[in-house]
C-alpha positions in Angstrom: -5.4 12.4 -10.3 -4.3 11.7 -6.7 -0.6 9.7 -8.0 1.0 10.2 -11.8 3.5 8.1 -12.7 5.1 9.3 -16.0 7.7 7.4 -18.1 9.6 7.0 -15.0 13.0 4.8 -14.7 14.8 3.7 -11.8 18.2 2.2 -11.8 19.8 0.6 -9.5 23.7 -0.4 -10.3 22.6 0.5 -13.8 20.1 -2.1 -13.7 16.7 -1.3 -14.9 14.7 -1.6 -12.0 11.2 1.1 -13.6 11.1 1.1 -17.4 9.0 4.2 -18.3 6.2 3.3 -16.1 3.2 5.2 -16.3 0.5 4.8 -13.7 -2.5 7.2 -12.6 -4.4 6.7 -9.3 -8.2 8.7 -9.2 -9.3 10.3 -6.2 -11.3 7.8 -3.7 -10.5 4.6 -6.3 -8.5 1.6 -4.3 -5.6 0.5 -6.5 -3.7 -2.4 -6.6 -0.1 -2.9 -7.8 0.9 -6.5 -8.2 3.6 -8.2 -9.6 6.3 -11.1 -8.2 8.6 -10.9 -5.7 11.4 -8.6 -7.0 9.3 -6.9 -9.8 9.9 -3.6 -8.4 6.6 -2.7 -6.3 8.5 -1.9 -3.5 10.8 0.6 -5.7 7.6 2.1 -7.6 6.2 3.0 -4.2 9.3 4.2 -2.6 9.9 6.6 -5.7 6.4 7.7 -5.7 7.1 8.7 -1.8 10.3 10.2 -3.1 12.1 7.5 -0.9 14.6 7.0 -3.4 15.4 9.1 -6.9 14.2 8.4 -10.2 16.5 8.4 -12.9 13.4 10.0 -15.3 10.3 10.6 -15.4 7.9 13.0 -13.6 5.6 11.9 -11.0 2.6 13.8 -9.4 1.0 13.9 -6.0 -1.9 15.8 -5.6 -1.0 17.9 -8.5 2.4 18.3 -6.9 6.0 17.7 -7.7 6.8 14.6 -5.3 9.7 16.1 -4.1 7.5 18.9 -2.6 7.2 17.8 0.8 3.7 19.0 1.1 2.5 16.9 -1.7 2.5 13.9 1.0 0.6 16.1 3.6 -2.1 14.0 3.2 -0.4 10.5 2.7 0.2 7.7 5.3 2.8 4.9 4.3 2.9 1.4 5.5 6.4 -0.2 4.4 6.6 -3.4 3.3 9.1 -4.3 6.3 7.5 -2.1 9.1 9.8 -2.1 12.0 8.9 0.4 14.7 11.4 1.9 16.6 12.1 -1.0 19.6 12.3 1.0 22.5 8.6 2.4 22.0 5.8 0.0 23.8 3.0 -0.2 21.3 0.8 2.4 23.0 4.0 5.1 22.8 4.3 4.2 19.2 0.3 5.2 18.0 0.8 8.3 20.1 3.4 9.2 18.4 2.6 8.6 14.8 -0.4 10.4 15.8 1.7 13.5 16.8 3.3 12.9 13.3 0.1 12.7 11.5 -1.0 15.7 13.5 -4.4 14.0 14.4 -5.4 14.4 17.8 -7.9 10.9 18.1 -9.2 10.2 21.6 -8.6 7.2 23.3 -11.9 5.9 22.7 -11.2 6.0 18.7 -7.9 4.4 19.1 -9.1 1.4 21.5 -11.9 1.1 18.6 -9.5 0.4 16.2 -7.2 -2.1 18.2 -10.3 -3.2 18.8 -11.6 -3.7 15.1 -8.3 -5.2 14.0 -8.3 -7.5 17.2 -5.2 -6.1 18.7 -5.0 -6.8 22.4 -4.7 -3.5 24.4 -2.7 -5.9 26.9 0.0 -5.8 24.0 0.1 -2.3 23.5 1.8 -2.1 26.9 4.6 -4.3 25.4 7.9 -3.4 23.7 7.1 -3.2 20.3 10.3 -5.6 20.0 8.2 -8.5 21.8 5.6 -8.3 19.4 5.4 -11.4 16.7 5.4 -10.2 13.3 1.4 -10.4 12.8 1.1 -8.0 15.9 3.3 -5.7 14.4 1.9 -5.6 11.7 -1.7 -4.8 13.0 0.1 -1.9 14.7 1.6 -0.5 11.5 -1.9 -0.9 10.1 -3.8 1.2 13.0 -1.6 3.8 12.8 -2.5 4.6 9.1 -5.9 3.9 9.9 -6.0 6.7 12.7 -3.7 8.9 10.6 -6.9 10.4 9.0 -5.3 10.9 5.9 -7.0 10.8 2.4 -4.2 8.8 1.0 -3.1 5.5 2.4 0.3 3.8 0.6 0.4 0.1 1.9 3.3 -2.0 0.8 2.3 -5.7 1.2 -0.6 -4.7 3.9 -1.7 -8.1 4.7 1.5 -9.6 5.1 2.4 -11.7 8.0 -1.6 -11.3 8.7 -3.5 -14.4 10.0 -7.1 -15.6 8.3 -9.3 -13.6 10.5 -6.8 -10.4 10.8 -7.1 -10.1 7.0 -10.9 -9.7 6.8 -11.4 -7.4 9.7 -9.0 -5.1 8.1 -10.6 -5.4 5.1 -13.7 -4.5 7.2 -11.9 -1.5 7.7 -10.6 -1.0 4.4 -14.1 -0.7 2.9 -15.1 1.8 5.7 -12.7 3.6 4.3 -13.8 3.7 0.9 -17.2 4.8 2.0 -15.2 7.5 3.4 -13.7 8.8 -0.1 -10.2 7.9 1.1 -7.6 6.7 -1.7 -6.5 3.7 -1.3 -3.0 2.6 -3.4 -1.5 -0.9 -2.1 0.8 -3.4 -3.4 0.4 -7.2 -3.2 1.2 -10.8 -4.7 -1.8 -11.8 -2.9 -3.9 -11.6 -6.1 -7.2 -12.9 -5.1 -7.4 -9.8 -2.5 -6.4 -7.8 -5.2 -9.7 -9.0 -7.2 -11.5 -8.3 -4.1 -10.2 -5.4 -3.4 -9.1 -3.0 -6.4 -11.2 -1.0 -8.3 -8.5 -0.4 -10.5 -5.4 -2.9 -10.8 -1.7 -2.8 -12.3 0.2 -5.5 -13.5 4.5 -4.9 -12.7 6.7 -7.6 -14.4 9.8 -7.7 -16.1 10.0 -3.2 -14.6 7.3 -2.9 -16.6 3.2 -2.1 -16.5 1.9 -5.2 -18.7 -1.7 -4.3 -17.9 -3.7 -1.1 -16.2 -7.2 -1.0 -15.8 -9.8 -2.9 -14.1 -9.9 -6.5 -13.0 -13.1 -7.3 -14.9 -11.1 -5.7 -18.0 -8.3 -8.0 -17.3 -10.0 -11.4 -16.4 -11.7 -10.4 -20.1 -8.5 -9.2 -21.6 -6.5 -12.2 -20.4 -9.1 -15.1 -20.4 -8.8 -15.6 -17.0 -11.8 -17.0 -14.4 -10.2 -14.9 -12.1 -7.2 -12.9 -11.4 -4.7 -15.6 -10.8 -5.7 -17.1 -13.9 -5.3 -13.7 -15.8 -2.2 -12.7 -14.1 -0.5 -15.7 -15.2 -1.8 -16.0 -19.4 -0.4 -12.2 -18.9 3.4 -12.6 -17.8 3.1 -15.4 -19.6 2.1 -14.2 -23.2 4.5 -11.2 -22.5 7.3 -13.5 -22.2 6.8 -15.5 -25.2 
């Protein structure tokens, strides 16, 4: 397993935020953690990154101990409120996350990728403060797609995207996967999670309701789709 998640608990003010979630990400699978605004994605993926402490629990990168820094050599994270630093200009900030990343790409392969995700290389040039939220956005996005990592983390990835933003990254995404790269992402966008996921997780309540895959949950649930299954499932966990 790439991520193992086991019985973990977070708290926050003694409020249970994680309730002995368990979770298990395969190598080259793309997985997708959904769940309402509030229902502790964010938290799950912070703790996984060791971002925050768990309270219990164990939880595995790699095979490592996620408080071993070199169990996230391999990772690139995309937070769900990326906010580059605001002095850099666009350009200074891939360069740099590439020094980070310790991936040397040549112009030509970063221009591609603007390119692919329709990111004006006019822009780059620009503060990254100037930038509107959907432009940031696509930067935070290139970065982790030159990071050259086998293990992307995207909180919300799509977020603040517009229509045709959302299916050249996916464009990309799937190159990706042809690529063996691990893909864990979180989203209340549950169509693209049917789209997307090979393998899907249901957070509600600071619990997993449902782990598996979305065929096994349309089937589970009842559900024509996702959106139909997702609800029948909070829903019937509730009463």
């Amino acid at each position: 397993m790439i991520i193992s998640c086991q019985q973990v608990v977070k708290k926050y003010s003694g409020k249970v935020v994680l309730d002995k979630v368990d979770l298990q990400v395969k190598q080259g699978e793309f997985f997708g953690l959904v769940g309402m605004n509030g229902s502790g994605k964010s938290t799950l993926i912070k703790s996984i990154l060791d971002l925050v402490a768990i309270d219990a629990g164990d939880i595995k990168i790699h095979s490592l101990s996620h408080r071993k820094v070199n169990s996230r050599e391999n990772v690139a994270y995309l937070p769900d409120r990326f906010s580059p630093p605001a002095h850099l200009t666009g350009q200074n900030f891939i360069q740099y996350m590439m020094k980070l990343h310790g991936n040397d790409c040549s112009q030509n392969k970063i221009d591609n990728t603007l390119d692919e995700l329709d990111l004006d290389k006019a822009v780059m040039q620009e503060s990254v403060n100037k930038l509107s939220k959907g432009m940031t956005q696509k930067l935070g996005l290139a970065s982790c797609l030159l990071s050259g990592k086998t293990l992307l983390i995207l909180d919300e990835p799509m977020s603040g995207l517009d229509p045709r933003a959302r299916v050249l990254f996916k464009k990309q995404l799937r190159q990706l996967k042809q690529r063996g790269v691990t893909v864990f992402f979180s989203s209340h966008v549950l169509a693209d999670v049917e789209e997307m996921a090979d393998t899907m997780a249901v957070l509600h309540n600071s619990k997993i309701y449902f782990s598996g895959t979305p065929e096994a949950f349309k089937l589970q649930y009842n559900g024509a789709n996702v959106e139909q299954a997702y609800m029948s499932c909070i829903e019937k966990k509730v009463g």
